[in-house]
C-alpha positions as CSV (number, residue, x, y, z in Angstrom):
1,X,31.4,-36.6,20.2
2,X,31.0,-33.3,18.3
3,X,27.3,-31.7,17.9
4,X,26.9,-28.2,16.3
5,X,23.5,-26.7,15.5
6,X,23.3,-24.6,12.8
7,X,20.8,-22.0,11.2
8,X,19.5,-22.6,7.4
9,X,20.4,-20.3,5.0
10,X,18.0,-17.6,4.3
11,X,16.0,-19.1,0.9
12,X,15.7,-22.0,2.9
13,X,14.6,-20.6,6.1
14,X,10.8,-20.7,5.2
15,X,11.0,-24.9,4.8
16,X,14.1,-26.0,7.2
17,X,13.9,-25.1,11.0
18,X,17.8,-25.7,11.8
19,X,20.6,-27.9,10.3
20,X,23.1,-29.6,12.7
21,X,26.9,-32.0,12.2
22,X,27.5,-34.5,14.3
23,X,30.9,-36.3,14.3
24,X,32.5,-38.8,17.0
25,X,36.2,-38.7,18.1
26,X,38.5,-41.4,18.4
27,X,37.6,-44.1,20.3
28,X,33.8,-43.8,20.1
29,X,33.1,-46.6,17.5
30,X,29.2,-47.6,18.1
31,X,27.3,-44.7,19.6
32,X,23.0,-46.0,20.7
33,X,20.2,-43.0,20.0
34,X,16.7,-43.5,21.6
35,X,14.6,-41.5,18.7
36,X,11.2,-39.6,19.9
37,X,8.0,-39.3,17.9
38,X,8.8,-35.5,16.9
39,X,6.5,-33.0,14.1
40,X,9.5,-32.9,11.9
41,X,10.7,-34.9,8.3
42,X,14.3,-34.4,8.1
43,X,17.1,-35.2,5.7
44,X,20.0,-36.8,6.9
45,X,24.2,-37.4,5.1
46,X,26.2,-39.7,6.6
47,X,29.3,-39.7,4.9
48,X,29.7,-42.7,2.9
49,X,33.2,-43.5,4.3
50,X,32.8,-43.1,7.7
51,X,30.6,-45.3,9.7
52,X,27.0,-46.8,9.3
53,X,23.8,-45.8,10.4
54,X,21.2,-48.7,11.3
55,X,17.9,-48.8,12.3
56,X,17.3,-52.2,13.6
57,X,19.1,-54.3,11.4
58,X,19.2,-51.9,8.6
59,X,21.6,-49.9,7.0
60,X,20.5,-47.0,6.3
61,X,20.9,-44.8,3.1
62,X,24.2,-42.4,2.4
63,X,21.5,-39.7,1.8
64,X,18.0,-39.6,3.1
65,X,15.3,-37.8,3.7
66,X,12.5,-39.2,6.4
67,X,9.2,-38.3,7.7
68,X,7.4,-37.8,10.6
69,X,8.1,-40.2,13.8
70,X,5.3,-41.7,15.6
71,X,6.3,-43.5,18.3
72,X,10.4,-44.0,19.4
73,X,12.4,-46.3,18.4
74,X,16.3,-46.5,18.4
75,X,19.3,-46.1,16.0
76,X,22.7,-47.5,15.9
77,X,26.3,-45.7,15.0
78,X,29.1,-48.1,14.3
79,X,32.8,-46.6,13.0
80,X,34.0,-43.3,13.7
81,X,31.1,-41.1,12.0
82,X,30.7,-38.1,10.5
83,X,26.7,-36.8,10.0
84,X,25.2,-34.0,8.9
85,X,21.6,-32.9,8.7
86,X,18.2,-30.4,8.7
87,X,15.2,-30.7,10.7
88,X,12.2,-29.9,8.3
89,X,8.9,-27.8,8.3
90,X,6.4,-30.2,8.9
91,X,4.8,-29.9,5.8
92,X,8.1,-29.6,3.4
93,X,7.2,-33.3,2.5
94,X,4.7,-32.2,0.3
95,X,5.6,-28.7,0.3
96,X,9.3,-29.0,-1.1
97,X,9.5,-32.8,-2.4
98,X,6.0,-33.0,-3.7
99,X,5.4,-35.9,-1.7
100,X,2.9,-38.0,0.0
101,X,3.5,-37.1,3.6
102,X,1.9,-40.7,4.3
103,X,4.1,-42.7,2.3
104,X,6.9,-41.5,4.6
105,X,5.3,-42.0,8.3
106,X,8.1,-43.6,10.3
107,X,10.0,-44.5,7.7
108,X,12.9,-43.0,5.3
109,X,13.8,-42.8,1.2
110,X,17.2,-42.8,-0.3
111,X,17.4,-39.3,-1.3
112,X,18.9,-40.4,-4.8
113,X,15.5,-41.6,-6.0
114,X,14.3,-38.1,-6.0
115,X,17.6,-37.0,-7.4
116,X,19.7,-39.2,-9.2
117,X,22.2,-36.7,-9.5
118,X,23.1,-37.2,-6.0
119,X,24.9,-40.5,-6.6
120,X,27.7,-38.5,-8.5
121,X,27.6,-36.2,-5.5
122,X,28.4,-38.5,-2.7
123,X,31.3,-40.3,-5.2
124,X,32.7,-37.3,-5.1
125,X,32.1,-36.4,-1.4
126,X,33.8,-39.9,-0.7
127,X,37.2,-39.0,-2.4
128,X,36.8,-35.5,-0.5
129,X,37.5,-34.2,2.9
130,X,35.2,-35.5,5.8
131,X,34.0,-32.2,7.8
132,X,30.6,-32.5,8.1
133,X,29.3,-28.6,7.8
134,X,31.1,-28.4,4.4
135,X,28.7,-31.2,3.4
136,X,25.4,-29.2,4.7
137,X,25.8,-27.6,1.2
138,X,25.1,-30.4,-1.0
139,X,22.0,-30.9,1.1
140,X,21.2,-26.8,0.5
141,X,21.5,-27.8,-3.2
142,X,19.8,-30.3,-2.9
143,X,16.6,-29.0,-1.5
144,X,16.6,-25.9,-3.4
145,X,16.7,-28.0,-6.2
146,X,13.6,-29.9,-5.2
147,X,12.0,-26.3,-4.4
148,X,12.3,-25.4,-8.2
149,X,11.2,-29.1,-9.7
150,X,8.0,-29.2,-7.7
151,X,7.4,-25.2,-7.7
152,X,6.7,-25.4,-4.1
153,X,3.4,-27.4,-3.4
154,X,2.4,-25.2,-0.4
155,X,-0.9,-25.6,1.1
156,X,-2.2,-22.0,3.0
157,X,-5.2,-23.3,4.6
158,X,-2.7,-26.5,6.1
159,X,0.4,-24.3,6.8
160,X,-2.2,-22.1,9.0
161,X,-3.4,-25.5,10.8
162,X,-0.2,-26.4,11.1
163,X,1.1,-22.6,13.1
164,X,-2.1,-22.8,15.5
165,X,-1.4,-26.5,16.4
166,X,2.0,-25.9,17.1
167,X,1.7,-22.5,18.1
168,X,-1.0,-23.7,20.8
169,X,1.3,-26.7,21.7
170,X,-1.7,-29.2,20.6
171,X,-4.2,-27.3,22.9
172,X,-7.1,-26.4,21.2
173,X,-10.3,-27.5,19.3
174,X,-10.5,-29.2,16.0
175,X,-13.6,-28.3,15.2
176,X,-12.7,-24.9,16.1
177,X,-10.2,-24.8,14.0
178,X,-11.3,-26.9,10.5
179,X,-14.6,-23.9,11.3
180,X,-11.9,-21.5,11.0
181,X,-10.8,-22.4,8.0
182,X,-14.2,-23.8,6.2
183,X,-13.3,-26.9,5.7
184,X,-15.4,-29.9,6.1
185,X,-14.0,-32.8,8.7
186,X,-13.5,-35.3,5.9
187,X,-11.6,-32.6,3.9
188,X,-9.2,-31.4,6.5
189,X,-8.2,-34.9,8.1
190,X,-7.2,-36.2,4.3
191,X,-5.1,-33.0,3.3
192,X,-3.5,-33.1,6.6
193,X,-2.4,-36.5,6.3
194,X,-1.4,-35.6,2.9
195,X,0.8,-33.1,3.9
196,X,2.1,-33.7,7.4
197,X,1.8,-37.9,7.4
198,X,-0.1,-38.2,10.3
199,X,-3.8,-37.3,11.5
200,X,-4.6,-33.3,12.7
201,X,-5.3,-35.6,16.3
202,X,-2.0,-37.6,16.5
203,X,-0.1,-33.9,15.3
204,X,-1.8,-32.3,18.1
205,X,-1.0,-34.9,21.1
206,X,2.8,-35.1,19.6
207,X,3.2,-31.2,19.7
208,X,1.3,-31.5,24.0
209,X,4.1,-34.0,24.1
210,X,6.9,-32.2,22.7
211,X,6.3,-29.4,24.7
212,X,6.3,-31.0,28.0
213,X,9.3,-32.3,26.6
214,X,11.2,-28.8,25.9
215,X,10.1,-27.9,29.7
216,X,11.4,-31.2,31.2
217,X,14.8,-31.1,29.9
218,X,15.2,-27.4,30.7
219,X,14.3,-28.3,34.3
220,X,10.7,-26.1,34.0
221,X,8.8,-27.2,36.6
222,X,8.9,-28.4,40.5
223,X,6.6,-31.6,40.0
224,X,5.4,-33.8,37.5
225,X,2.1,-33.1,38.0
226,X,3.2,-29.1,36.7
227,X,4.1,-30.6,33.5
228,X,0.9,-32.4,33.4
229,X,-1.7,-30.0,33.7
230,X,-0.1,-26.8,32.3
231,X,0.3,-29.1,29.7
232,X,-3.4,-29.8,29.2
233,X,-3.4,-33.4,30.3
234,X,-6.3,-35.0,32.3
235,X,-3.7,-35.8,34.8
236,X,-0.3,-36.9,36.4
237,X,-1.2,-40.6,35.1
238,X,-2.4,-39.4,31.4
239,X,0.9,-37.4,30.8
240,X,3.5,-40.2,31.9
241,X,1.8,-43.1,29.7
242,X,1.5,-40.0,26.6
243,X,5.2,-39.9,27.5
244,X,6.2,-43.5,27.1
245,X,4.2,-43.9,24.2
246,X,6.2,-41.3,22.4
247,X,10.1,-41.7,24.4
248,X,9.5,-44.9,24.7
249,X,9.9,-44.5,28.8
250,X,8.6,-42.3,32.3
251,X,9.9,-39.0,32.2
252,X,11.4,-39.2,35.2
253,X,14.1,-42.5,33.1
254,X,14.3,-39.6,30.9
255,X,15.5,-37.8,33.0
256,X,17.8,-39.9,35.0
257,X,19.5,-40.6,31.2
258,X,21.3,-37.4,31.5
259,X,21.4,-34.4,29.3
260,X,24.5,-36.2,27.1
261,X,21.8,-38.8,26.0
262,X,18.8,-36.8,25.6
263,X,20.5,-34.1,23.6
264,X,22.1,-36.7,20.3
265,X,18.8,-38.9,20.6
266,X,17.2,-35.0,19.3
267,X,19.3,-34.9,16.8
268,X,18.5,-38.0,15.5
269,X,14.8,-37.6,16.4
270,X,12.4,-39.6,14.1
């Protein structure tokens, strides 16, 4: 199995944190991907005559674009694949799409109902040549075409809760912060969920987790109970069950799953 990561082009930078290909060699005909709660939409191509993507017992879309994760769940490969995709701002939902982050909370939309153009795109792409980076630029088209239709829906006072959450790894006060930005409780938790899917609370406790995350897979720490308080949890006990609630098992599984694992369930993430 091939996995490249790639940077966005610069017009797209502000809205798309990386884009990535995935493709499998010969041989590898169903590949299984444990998918974390991440702070990240996404769009995702699978090339429509290569293999199928399913979540549970559904195929998913040639084209897609889904929002944010909550909790894990788990994907299936079958045939010899070729994928490409780009990890999202959090809020390019609303931002970029002009959508209802809710609507989209751990689930997906075929792409084509926002573009119907698309279809003639991938009938195309079918008749074409499968490597997957050539196909990141019908997804760059694709987006900066949704940038000019919805004239960029950005929301300053969310984009700035969004940077200290994140920025803070879910560490700080609410109250703090909707004080910062004058904004009355009611207010912020409705045009946070508007923009990101989820609650300003649930954002916050999957950024604590995502960062104890980055620092476990990069080996960052000599005990579990390191990641657990310089992570903010109460204790050793709070961050392991926060950890199976959003991986789905104890970091220590996680671990023992190897880096091959852990690295394609990221890309697939959601």
């Amino acid at each position: 199995m091939n996995y490249r990561q790639l940077p966005p082009p610069t017009a797209l930078r502000q809205h798309v944190q990386y884009c990535w290909t995935l493709e499998s060699h010969a041989g590898e005909d169903v590949q299984m991907f444990r998918t974390l709660a991440d702070a990240s939409p996404g769009l995702i191509f699978q090339h429509p005559e290569k293999g199928v993507l399913y979540q549970e017992q559904k195929i998913l879309p040639p084209v897609f674009l889904y929002g944010q994760s909550t909790r894990h769940a788990g994907l299936r490969l079958e045939g010899t694949f070729s994928i490409s995709g780009m990890v999202l701002r959090p809020g390019a939902l609303r931002s970029v799409f002009g959508l209802n982050a809710g609507e989209l909370t751990d689930g997906c939309i075929d792409a084509c109902e926002l573009q119907p153009a698309l279809a003639g795109w991938l009938e195309d792409t079918a008749a074409g040549p499968v490597p997957g980076a050539a196909h990141l630029q019908g997804l760059f088209t694709f987006v900066a075409g949704q940038m000019e239709r919805n004239h960029l829906r950005q929301d300053a006072a969310m984009e700035t809760a969004l940077e200290r959450i994140q920025s803070m790894q879910g560490a700080l006060s609410l109250k703090d912060l909707r004080d910062e930005l004058r904004i009355t409780e009611r207010s912020f938790e409705r045009r946070f969920k508007q923009y990101t899917g989820i609650s300003p609370k649930l954002f916050s406790r999957i950024a604590q987790f995502q960062a104890s995350l980055q620092q476990l897979r990069g080996q960052q720490f000599d005990k579990l109970s390191d990641l657990a308080y310089g992570n903010d949890y109460a204790d050793q006990s709070h961050f392991i069950r926060a950890f199976r609630e959003f991986a789905g098992c104890s970091p220590q599984r996680f671990l023992d799953a190897g880096p091959v694992t852990d690295n394609y369930s990221a890309v697939l993430s959601r």
